[in-house]
C-alpha positions as CSV (number, residue, x, y, z in Angstrom):
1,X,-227.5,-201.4,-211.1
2,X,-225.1,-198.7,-210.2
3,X,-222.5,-199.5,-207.4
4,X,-220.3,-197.1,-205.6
5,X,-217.1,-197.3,-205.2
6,X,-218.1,-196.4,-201.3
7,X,-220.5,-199.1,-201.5
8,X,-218.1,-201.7,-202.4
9,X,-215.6,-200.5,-199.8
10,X,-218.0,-200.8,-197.2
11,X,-219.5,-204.0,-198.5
12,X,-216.0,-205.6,-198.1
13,X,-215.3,-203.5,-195.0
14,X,-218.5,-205.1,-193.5
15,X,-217.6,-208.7,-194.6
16,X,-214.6,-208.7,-192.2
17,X,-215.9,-207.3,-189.3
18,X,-219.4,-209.7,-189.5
19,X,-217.3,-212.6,-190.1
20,X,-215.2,-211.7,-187.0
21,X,-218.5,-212.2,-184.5
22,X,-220.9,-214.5,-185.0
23,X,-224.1,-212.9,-186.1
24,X,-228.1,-214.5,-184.3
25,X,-228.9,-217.3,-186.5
26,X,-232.4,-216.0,-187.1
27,X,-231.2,-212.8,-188.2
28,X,-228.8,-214.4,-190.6
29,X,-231.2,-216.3,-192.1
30,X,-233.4,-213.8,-192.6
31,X,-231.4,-211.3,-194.5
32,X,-229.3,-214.3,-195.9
33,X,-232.2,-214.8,-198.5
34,X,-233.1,-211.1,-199.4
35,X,-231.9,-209.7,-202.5
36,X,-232.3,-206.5,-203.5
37,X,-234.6,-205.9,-206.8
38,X,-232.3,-204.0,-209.0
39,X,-229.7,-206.7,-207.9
40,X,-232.1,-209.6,-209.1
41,X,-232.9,-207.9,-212.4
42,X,-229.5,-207.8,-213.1
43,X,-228.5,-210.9,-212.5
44,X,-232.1,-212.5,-214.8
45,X,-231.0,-210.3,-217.6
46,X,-227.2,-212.0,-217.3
47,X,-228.7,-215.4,-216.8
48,X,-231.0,-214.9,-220.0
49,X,-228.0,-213.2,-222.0
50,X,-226.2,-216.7,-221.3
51,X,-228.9,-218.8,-221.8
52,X,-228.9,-216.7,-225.4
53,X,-225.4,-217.0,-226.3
54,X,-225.3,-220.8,-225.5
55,X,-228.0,-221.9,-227.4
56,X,-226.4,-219.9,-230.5
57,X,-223.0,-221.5,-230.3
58,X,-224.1,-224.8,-229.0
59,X,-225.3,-226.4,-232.2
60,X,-221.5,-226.1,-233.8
61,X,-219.7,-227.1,-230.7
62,X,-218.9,-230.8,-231.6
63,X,-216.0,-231.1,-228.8
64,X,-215.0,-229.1,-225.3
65,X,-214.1,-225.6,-225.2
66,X,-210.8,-224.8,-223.6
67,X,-210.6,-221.1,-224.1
68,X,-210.8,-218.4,-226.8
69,X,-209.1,-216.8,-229.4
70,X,-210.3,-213.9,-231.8
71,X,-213.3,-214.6,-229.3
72,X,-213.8,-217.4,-230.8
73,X,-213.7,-220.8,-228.9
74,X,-210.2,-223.3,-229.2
75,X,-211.6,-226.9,-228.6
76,X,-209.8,-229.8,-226.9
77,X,-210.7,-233.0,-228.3
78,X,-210.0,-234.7,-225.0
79,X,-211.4,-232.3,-222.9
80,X,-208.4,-231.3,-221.5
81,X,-208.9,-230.8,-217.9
82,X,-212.0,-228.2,-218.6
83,X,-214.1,-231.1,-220.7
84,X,-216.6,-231.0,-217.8
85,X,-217.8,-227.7,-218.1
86,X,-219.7,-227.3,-221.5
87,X,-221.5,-230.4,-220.2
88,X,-222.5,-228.3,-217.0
89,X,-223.1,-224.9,-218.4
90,X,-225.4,-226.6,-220.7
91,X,-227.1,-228.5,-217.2
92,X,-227.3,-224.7,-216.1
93,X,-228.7,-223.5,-219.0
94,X,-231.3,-226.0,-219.2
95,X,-232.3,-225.2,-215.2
96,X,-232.9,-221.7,-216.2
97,X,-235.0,-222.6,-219.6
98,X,-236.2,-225.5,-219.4
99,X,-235.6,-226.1,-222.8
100,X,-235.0,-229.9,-223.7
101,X,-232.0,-228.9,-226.8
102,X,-229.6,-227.8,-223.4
103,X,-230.9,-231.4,-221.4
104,X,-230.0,-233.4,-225.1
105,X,-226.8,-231.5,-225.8
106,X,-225.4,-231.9,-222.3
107,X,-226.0,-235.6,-222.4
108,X,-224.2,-235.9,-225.9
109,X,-221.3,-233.6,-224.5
110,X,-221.3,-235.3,-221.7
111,X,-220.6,-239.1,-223.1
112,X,-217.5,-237.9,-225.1
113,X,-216.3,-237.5,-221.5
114,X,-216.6,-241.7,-220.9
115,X,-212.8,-242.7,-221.7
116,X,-211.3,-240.4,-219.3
117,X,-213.2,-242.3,-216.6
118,X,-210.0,-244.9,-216.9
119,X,-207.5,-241.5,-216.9
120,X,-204.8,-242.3,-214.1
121,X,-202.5,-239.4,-215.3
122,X,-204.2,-236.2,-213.7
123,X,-206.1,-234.6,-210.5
124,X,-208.7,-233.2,-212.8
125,X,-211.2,-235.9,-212.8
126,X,-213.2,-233.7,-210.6
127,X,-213.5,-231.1,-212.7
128,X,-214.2,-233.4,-215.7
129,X,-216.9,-235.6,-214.0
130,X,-218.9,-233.8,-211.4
131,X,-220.3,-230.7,-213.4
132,X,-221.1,-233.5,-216.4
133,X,-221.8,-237.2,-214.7
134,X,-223.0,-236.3,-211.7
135,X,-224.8,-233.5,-212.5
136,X,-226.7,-235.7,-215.2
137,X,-227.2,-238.6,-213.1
138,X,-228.9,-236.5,-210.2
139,X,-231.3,-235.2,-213.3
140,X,-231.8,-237.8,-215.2
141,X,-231.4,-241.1,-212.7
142,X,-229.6,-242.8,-215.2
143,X,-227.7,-245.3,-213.3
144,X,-224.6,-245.2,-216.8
145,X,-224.0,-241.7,-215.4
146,X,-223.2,-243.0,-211.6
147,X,-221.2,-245.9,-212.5
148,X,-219.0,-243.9,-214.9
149,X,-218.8,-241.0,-212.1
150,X,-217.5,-243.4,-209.5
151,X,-214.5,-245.1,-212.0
152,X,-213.7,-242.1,-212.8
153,X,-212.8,-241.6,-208.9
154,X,-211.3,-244.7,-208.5
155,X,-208.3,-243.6,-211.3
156,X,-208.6,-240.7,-208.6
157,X,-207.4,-242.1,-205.4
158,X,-204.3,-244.3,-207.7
159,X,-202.7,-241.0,-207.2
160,X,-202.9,-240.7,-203.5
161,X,-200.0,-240.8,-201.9
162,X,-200.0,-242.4,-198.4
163,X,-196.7,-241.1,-197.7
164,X,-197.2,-237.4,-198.0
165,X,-201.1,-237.7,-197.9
166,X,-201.8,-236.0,-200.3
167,X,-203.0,-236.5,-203.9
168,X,-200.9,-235.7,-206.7
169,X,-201.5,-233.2,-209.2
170,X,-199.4,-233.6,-212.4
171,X,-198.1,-236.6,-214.2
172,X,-198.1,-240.2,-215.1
173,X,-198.2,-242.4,-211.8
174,X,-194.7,-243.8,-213.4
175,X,-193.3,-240.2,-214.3
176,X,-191.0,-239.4,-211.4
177,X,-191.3,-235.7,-212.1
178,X,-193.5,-233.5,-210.3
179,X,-194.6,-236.8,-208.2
180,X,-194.4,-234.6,-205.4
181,X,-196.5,-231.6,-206.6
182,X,-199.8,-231.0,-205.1
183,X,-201.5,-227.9,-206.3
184,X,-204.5,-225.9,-204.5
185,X,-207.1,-226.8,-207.2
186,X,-207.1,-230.2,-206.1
187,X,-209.3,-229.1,-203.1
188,X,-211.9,-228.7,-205.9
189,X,-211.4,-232.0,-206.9
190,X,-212.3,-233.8,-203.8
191,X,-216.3,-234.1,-204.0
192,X,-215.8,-236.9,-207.0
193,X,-214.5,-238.6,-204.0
194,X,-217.1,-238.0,-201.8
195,X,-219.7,-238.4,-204.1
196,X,-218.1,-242.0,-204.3
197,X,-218.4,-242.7,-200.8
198,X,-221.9,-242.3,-200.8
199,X,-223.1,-244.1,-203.8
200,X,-220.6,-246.8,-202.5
201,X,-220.9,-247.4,-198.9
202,X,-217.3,-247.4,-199.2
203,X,-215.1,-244.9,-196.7
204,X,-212.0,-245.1,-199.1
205,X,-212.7,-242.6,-201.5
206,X,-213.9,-240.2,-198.5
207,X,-211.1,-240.9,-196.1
208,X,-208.6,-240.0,-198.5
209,X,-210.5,-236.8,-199.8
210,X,-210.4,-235.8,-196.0
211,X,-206.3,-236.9,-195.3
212,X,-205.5,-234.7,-198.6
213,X,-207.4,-231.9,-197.3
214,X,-206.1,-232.1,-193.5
215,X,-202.5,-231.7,-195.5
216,X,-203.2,-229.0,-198.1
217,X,-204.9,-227.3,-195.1
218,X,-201.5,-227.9,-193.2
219,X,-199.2,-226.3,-195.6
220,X,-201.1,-224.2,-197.9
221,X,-202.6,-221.4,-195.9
222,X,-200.6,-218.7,-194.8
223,X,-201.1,-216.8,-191.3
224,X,-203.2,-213.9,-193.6
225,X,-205.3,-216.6,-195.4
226,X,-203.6,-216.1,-198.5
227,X,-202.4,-219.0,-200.5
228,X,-199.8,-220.1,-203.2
229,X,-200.3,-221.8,-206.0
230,X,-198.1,-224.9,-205.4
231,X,-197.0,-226.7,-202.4
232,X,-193.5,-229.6,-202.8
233,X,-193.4,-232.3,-201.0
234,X,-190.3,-235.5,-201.3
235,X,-192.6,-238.1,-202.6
236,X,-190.8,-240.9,-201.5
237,X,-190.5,-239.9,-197.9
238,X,-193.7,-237.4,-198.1
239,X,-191.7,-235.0,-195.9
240,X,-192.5,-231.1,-197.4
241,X,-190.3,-229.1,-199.4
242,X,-192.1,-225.9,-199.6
243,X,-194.2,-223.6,-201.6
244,X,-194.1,-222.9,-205.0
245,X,-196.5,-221.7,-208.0
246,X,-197.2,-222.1,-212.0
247,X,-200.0,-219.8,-212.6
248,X,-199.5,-217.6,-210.0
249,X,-196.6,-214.7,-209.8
250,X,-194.4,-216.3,-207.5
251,X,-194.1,-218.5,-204.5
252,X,-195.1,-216.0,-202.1
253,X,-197.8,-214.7,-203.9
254,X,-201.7,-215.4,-204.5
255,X,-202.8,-216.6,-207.5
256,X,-206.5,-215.3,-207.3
257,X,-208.4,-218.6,-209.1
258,X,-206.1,-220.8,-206.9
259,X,-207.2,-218.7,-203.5
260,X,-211.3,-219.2,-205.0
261,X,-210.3,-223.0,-205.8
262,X,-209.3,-223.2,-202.1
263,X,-212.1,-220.9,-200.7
264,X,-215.1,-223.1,-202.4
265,X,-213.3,-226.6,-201.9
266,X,-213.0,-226.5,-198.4
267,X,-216.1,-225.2,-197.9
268,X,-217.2,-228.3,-200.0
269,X,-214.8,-230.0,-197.5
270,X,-217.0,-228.9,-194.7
271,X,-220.2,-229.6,-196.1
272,X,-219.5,-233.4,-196.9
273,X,-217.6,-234.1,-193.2
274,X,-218.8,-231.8,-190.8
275,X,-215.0,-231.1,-189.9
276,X,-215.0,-227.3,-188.4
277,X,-211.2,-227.3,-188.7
278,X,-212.2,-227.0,-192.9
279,X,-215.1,-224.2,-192.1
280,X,-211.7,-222.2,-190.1
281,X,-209.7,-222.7,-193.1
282,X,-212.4,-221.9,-196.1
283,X,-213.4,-218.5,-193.8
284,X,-210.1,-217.8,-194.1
285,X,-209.1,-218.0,-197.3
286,X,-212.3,-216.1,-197.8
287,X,-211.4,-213.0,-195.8
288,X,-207.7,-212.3,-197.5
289,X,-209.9,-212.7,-201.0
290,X,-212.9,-210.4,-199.7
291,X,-210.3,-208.0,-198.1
292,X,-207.7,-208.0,-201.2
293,X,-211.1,-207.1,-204.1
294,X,-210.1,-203.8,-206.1
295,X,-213.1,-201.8,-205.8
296,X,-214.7,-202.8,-209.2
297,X,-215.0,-206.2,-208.3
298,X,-213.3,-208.2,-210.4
299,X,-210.6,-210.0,-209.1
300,X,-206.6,-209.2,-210.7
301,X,-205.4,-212.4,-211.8
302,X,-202.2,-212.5,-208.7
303,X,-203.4,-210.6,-205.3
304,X,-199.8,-209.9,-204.6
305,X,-198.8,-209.1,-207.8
306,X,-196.5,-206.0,-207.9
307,X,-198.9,-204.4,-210.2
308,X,-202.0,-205.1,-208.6
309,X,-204.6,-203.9,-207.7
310,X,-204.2,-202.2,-211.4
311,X,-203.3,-205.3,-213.1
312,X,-204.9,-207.5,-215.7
313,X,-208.2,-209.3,-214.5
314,X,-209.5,-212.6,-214.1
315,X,-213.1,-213.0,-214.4
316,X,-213.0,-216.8,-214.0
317,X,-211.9,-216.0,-210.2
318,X,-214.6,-213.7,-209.8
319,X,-217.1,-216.4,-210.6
320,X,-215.7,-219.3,-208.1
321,X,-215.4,-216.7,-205.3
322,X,-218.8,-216.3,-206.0
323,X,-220.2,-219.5,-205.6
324,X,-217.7,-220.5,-202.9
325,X,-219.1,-217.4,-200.9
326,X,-222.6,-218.2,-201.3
327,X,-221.9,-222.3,-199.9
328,X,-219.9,-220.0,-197.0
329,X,-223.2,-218.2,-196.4
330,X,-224.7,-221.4,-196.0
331,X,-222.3,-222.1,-193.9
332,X,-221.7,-220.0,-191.3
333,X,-225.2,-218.2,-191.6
334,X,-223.1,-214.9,-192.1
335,X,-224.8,-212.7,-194.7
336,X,-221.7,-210.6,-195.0
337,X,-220.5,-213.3,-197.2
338,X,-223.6,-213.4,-199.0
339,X,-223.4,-209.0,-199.7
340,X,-219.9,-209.4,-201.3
341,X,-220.7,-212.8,-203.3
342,X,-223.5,-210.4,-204.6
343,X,-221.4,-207.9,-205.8
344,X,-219.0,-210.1,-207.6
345,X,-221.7,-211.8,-209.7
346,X,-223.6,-208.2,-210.3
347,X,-219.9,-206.4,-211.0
348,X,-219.1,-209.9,-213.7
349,X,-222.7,-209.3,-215.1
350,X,-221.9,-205.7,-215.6
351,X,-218.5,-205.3,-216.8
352,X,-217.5,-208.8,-218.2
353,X,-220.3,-209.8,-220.3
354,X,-219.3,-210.2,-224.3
355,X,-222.4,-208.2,-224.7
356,X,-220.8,-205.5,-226.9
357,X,-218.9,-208.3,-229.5
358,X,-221.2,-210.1,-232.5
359,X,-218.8,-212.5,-233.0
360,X,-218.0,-213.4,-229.1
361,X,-219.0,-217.5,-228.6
362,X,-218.1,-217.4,-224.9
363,X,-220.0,-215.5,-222.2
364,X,-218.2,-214.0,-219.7
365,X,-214.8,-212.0,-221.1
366,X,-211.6,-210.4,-218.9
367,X,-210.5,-213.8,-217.5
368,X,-206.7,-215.0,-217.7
369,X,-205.2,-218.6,-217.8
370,X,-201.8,-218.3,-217.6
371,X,-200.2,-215.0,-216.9
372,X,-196.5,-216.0,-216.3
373,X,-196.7,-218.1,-219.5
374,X,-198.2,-215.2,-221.6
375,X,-201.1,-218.2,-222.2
376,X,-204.4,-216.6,-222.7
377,X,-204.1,-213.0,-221.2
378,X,-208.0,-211.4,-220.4
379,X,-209.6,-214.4,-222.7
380,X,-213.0,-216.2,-221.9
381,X,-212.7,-219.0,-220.2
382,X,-215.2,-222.5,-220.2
383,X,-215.2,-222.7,-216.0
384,X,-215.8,-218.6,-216.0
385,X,-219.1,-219.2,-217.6
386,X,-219.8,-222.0,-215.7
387,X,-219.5,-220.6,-212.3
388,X,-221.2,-217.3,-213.6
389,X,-224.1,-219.5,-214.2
390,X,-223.8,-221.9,-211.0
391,X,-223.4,-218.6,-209.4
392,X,-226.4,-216.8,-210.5
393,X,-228.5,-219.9,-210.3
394,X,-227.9,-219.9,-206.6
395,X,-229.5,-216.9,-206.4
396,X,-231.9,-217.3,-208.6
397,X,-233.1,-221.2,-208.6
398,X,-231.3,-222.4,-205.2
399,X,-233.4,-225.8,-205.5
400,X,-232.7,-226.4,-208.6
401,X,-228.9,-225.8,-208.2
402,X,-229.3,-228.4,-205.3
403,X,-231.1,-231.2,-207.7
404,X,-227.8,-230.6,-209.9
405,X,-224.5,-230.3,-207.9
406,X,-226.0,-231.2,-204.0
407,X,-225.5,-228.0,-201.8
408,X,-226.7,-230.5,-198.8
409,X,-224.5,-230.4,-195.7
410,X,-224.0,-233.6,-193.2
């Protein structure tokens, strides 16, 4: 599919000025689920292309991809904080084919997973539980997968702080550094917590979810939309201390994943509670994003960088945006949302496929991890194919995606 650069202008162009007026609900739901041919044959033949590369590497994967080097996939043992992503790009894989090696390899993956469900010493649990557990207990019914899903969020909510409200990101509950660091990925984190409110009955896991979000939505978002990466608070008195980053280029910057962390978890947000003040927030976040895209479509890894928009790129935050702006779509029944979400997944399918590499393992190339740390510059990326897939799949298979990760709202 060829795209214009006056295309994508306008596409983007369009976004803001739909999502400043509300648009008839009939119309948006009308256009909201049509997708243009040469846009759906696009996206089948990047589906297929994953499906392909994953069922070639997965037999020699025998613990978690973290990232790449030589194109070739580093492993944690562990799983890091990424562990729950082969797990559920295998889950995609299998929605798209069917075939029962993906549904048997996930499951394996999936169990290595079992003793971070006790892991009181990060935010991540999210990320490591919902794409794996979850997503193979809404499958499969297997009530191992939903018990281990809702430990895993109680370690979770030990690192809420009633103080500050807000749930810590880094470090042993005991370690006194950083115990006042909340980052924006943690908004991505919160479903695990509302997934254990209603398997539970219980309005803990929920209610704290929701506190940590009214506070990262107090602090985080600038008058723009933009975001930083990190946000200080004292954590003995909770009172803030300000912004700061890690991954992004500096404090008063916008680290692109962060921003699509951000965009798709409050939108999440929105869907679990009904809370409009999180639909305001994720919209947004989602404007500065649509409104700072380079013409090509994929994302530079820092909005604000000084080189930008002809920087180095990050696929991964192509990916989230996606799927963040297709919940938005949902959402707000705004199809503008739904053009540009389009765009990124067609421009990733593309221009960031490891099509043109033999030895490539991963799917989706151009993403970066750690730019200020010179860690993994335009590497692939476990969440990048991930979200690639989720993303597609959305398109593609909506109920399926729905039997897998939930898209309902309240």
């Amino acid at each position: 599919m060829s795209v214009s650069r006056r295309t994508v202008l306008a596409t983007a162009a369009g976004a803001t000025a739909l999502c400043a007026s509300p648009a008839p609900a009939a119309a948006a739901d009308t256009t909201a689920g049509r997708t243009p041919a040469a846009t759906l044959r696009t996206l089948r033949a990047a589906a297929d292309y994953a499906v392909e590369k994953v069922a070639a590497v997965a037999p020699d994967v025998t613990a978690f991809p973290v990232g790449t080097k030589f194109e070739k996939w580093v492993y944690s043992q562990n799983g890091d904080w990424v562990g729950g992503f082969w797990p559920g790009t295998l889950w995609m894989a299998w929605l798209h084919s069917k075939d029962e090696a993906f549904r048997t390899q996930a499951m394996d993956s999936a169990r290595k997973l079992a003793p971070r469900q006790y892991d009181t010493g990060t935010h991540d649990l999210g990320f490591l539980f919902y794409p794996s557990w979850v997503t193979a207990w809404r499958l499969t019914g297997d009530e191992a997968w939903r018990t281990g899903a809702v430990r895993a969020a109680d370690s979770l909510i030990q690192r809420y702080n009633p103080r500050g409200r807000f749930i810590r990101a880094w470090g042993a509950l005991n370690d006194p550094k950083n115990a006042g660091r909340v980052i924006i990925d943690t908004m991505m984190n919160l479903d695990l917590l509302a997934f254990a409110s209603r398997q539970t009955g219980d309005d803990r896991y929920l209610d704290i979810a929701v506190e940590h979000a009214k506070t990262t939505r107090r602090v985080f978002p600038r008058p723009d939309g933009s975001t930083p990466h990190v946000y200080d608070f004292d954590p003995d008195s909770g009172a803030p201390v300000g912004p700061n980053t890690v991954q992004g280029y500096s404090p008063t910057s916008c680290w692109s994943r962060g921003q699509a962390w951000g965009l798709y978890g409050f939108t999440t947000m929105y869907r679990r509670t009904g809370n409009r003040d999180f639909l305001t927030t994720a919209r947004a976040l989602a404007d500065y994003a649509v409104g700072a895209l380079t013409p090509d479509h994929v994302p530079v890894w820092d909005y604000r960088a000084p080189q930008q928009p002809h920087d180095i790129k990050d696929a991964s935050a192509g990916a989230i945006t996606a799927c963040g702006l297709l919940d938005l779509t949902a959402a707000t029944g705004r199809p503008a949302y739904r053009e540009v979400a389009l765009r990124l997944l067609t421009a990733l399918a593309r221009t960031c496929l490891t099509r043109n590499s033999a030895r490539a393992q991963a799917v989706v190339a151009r993403c970066t991890r750690n730019r200020p740390a010179e860690d993994g510059i335009e590497i692939s990326l476990p969440y990048a194919d991930y979200y690639l897939l989720e993303g597609i799949l959305r398109v593609l298979r909506p109920q399926d995606v729905d039997r897998a990760i939930d898209l309902s709202t309240v």
